[in-house]
N, C-alpha and C positions, 0 to 999 in steps of 0.2 A: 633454554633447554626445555625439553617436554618432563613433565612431570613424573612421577615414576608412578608405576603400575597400582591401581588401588583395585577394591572388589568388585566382580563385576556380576552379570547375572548369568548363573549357573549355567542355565538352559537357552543361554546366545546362538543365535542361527549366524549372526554376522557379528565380523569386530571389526571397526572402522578406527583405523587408526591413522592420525594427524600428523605430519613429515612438513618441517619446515623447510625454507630454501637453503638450510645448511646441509640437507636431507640425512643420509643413513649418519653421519659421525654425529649429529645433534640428535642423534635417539639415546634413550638410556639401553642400559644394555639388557635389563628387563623384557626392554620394547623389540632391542633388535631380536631377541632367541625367538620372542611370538612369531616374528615374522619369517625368521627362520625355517620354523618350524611347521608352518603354514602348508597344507599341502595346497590350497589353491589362493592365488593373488589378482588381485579385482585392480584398477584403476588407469589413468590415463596415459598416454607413453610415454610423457612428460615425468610424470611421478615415477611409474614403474625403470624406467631409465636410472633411477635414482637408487637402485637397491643392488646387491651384488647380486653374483649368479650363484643361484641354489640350486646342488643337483635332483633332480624329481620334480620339484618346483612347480606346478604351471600358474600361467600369467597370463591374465586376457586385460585387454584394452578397451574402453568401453565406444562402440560404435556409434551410427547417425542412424537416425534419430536417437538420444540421448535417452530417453524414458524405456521405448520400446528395448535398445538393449540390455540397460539396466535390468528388467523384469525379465529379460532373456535368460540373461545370465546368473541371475541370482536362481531361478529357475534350475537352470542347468547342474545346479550347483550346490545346490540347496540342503544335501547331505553332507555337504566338505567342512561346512563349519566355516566360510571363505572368510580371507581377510580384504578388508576396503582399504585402500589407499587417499586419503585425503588432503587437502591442505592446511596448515595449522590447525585452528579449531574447526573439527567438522560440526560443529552448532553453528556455526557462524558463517551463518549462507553458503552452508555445505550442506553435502551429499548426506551427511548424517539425520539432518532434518526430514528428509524424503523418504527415507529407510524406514525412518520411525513411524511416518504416516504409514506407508505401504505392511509393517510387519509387526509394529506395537513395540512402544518401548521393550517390553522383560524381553524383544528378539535379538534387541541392539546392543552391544558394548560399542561405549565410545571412549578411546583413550586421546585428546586430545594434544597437542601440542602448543604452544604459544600463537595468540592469534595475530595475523597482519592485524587487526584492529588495532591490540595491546602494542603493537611493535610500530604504528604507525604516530601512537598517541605517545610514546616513548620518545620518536623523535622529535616531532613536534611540542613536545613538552605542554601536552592540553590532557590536566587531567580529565577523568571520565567525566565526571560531574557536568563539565562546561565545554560538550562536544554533543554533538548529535551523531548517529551513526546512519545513512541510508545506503543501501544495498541496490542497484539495478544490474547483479548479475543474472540475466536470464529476465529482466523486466525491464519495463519503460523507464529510460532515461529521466523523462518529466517528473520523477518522482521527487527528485533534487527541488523542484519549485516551490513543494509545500513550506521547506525547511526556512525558505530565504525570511532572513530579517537582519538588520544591518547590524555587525559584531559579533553574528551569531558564526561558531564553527563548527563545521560540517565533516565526517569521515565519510566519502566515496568509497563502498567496495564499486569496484569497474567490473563491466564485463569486458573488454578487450583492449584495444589499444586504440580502439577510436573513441572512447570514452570522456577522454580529459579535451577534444577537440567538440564533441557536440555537446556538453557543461559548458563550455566556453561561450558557446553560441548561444545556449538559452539563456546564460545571464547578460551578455551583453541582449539581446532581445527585452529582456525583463526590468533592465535598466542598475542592471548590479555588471555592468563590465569593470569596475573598479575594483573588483574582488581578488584578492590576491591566491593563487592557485600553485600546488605545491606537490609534482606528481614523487613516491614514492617506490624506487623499484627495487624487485629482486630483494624484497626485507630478509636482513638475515643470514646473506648469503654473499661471497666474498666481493660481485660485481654491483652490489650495491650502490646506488643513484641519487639524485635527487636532482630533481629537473621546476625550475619556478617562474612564475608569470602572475601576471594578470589577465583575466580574461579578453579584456580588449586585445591585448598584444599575444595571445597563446599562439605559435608556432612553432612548439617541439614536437618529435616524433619520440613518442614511448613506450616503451617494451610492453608485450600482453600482461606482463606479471606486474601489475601496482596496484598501491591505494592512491586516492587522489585527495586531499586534503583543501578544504575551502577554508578562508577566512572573509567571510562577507562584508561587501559596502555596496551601499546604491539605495534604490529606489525601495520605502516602505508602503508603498498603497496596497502590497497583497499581503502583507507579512501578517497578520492576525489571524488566530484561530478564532477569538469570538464570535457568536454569529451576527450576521448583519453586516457584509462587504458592500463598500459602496456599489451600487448599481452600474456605475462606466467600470466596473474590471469584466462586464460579463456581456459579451455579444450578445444581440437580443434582436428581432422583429417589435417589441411591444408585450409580446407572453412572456413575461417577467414577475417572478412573486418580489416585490419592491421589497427592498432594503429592512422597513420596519416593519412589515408584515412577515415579510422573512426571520426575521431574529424574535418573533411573537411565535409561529411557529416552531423553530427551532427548540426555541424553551421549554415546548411541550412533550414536542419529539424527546428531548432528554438521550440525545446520541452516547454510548457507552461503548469503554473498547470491546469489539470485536461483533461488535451488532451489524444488522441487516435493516436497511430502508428502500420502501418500497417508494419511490418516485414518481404517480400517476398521475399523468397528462404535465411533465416534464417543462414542455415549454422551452426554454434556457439550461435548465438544471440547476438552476442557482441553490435549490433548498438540498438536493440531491449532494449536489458536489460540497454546501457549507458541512453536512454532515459528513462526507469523508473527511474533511481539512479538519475536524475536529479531533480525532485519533491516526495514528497509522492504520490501524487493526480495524475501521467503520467500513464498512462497504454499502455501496447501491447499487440498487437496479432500478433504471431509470427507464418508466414506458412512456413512448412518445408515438401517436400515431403519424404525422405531419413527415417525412424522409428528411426534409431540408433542416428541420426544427430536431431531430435526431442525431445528424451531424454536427449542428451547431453543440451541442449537450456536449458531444465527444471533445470538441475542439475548445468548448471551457473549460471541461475539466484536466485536458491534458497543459491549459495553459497555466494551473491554478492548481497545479501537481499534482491532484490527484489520477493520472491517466490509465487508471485501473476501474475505476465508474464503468458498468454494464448498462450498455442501451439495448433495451428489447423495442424494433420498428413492429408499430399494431397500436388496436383501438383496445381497451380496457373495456368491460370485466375479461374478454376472450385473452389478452396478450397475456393475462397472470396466469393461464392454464400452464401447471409444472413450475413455475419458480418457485424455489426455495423458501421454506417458510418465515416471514418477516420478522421482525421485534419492532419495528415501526411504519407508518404507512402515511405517506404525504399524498391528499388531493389536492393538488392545484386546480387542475380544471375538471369539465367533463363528471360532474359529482352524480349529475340528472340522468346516466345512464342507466338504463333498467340494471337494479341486483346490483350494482357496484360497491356499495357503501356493504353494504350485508357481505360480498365475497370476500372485500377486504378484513373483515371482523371476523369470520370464520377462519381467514388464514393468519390471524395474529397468533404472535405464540402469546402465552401466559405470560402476565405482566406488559403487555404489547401496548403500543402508544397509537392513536391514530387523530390527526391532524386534517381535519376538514376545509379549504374555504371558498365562498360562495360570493356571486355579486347581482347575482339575479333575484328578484322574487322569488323566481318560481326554486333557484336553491336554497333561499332560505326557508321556505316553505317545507323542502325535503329534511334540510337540517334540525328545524324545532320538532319536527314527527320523530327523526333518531333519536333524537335530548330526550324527548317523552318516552320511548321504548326503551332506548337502556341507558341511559345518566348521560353524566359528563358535565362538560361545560361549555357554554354557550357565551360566545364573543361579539359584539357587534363592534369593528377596528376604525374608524373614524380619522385621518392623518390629510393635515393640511400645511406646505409649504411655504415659509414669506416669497415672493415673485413680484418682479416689478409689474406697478400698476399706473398707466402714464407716466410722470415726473415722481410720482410716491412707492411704496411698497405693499402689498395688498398680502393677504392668503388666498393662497389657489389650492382648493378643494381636491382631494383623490376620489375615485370610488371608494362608499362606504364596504369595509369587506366583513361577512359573519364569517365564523370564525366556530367551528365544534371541534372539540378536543375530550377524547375518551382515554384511560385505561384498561387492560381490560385485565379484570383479576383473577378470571378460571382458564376455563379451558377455550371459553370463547366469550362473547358479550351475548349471544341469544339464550 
């Protein structure tokens, strides 16, 4: 049942209210007079289908492109006090969230409903605690990737009904076809389903309206957040920040949810994509001048889930012209470029972290001149491998890498 009407903000422009699959009889009766009384009704025909007929009433549906009608019609409407039709909780990779962005909470009332999440972990019997939730409605599929670890269970919101067939296909790819998969339909409502597989064998057809439930098995070589992924999960030419040079800077980087990392001279991505795999909420923008070396970035990160990573193609300091301002700044290469090191410092926000590293002279040269100008810490990374050596075992030497790492504590470091 939806919850019964609690206080909301006085001066609400919209009230977005949550209609499970049992639709208008599973409203309180509270909820049903709102909507009643509503002179104008927002949502899909799907939902709107689901309410009786009110005389005076009007009811729009929302068009294609999805965004653009949205701001159309709230627009249009914007006097009426309109009410939003949603699906149980409109927090919960609803429409409610977007309204909020676009109009400020004190604009929203949200009266919720029970969510498919709650109603999907109900049947499943996984409490909250020992479930993970991911969302690709309106986003990339690969997101599901980051999640995989063996035992670990997973709540799919889906975006359609092709959903629970290409899950299927990344994990058998990923080496989890063993995963038991559990599509959930029409929660709530009388024709209620349950359709189950494993990913190797998935060949049902399922209705648009599910959640899709994972219980993982298979293969663990990606399944860690910590940093420092072995080096074979990530396609490479060679421009590779290695494994322990990677999880050296990473440390310094100090990823936090909802931060921005600047990824300069990319290479692989590997330091770019370790910090999104560390939170949901990290983001990168990854500059790679190199096109072939650009696409590769995109296709590790979409294999290694996080498929949300931005690639800016271009040479650094010009490619950071307008992006976003950082909370962290990874050089990998290209450090000797006139101004670079200096643009990057000026575009750190406060408390910003920047991660330099070097294998030339002539970078390290640039490096001990920043350390002198504005602090920090200076590394010099030294990593050698046992490697067979004739019939014995020898150490084979890496490039020694420097290594400068700042915070910056005002407003900038100059």
């Amino acid at each position: 049942m939806t919850p019964a009407l609690t206080s909301h903000p006085a001066d609400a422009r919209v009230v977005v209210v949550g209609v499970g699959a049992d639709g208008w009889t599973g409203l309180p009766v509270t909820v049903q007079q709102r909507l009643t009384d509503a002179s104008v009704v927002l949502g899909s025909e799907r939902q709107l289908a689901l309410l009786p007929p009110v005389e005076g009433q009007r009811r729009e549906a929302w068009g294609r492109p999805f965004a653009e009608s949205l701001q159309g019609l709230l627009a249009t409407h914007a006097a009426s006090a309109p009410v939003v039709l949603a699906s149980g909780d409109p927090l919960v990779s609803g429409i409610a969230g977007t309204l909020v962005r676009l109009l400020g909470p004190e604009s929203v009332e949200v009266v919720p409903a029970v969510s498919s999440v709650a109603l999907a972990r109900a049947r499943m019997g996984w409490p909250e605690e020992t479930c993970a939730v991911v969302t690709v409605v309106g986003r990339r599929v690969e997101r599901v990737l980051r999640e995989l670890a063996p035992g670990r269970r997973i709540v799919v919101l889906s975006s359609d009904a092709s959903t629970p067939a290409a899950v299927a296909a990344l994990l058998v790819g990923s080496g989890h076809g063993a995963t038991r998969m559990t599509a959930l339909s029409d929660l709530g409502a009388p024709e209620e389903d349950r359709l189950v597989g494993t990913a190797t064998t998935w060949d049902h057809d399922v209705p648009a309206l599910h959640v899709l439930c994972l219980e993982v098995a298979g293969d663990t070589r990606s399944a860690s957040w910590a940093a420092g992924l072995p080096d074979e999960v990530f396609d490479h030419d060679g421009q590779l920040t290695k494994r322990d040079l990677r999880a050296s800077a990473l440390s310094r980087l100090a990823p936090r949810p909802g931060e921005l990392l600047w990824d300069v001279g990319a290479g692989a991505g590997s330091v770019g994509i370790e910090w999104m795999r560390a939170h949901t909420t990290c983001r990168t923008v990854a500059v790679e001048r190199d096109p072939v070396r650009a696409a590769r970035v995109r296709t590790n990160a979409a294999r290694l889930g996080v498929p949300d990573l931005e690639v800016v193609e271009g040479g650094a300091p010009d490619a950071l012209a307008g992006l976003p301002a950082p909370d962290a700044v990874f050089i990998g290469g290209g450090a000797t470029a006139p101004g670079l090191i200096d643009v990057c410092l000026r575009a750190l926000r406060p408390g910003g972290r920047l991660v330099v590293h070097g294998v030339t002279l002539e970078t390290e040269v640039l490096l001990a001149d920043a350390r002198a100008r504005h602090g920090g810490e200076l590394t010099r990374i030294a990593v050698e491998h046992a490697a067979p050596l004739a019939s014995f075992t020898g150490w084979d030497p890496a490039r020694t890498v420097t290594q400068w790492s700042l915070q910056v504590r005002g407003r900038s470091a100059e």
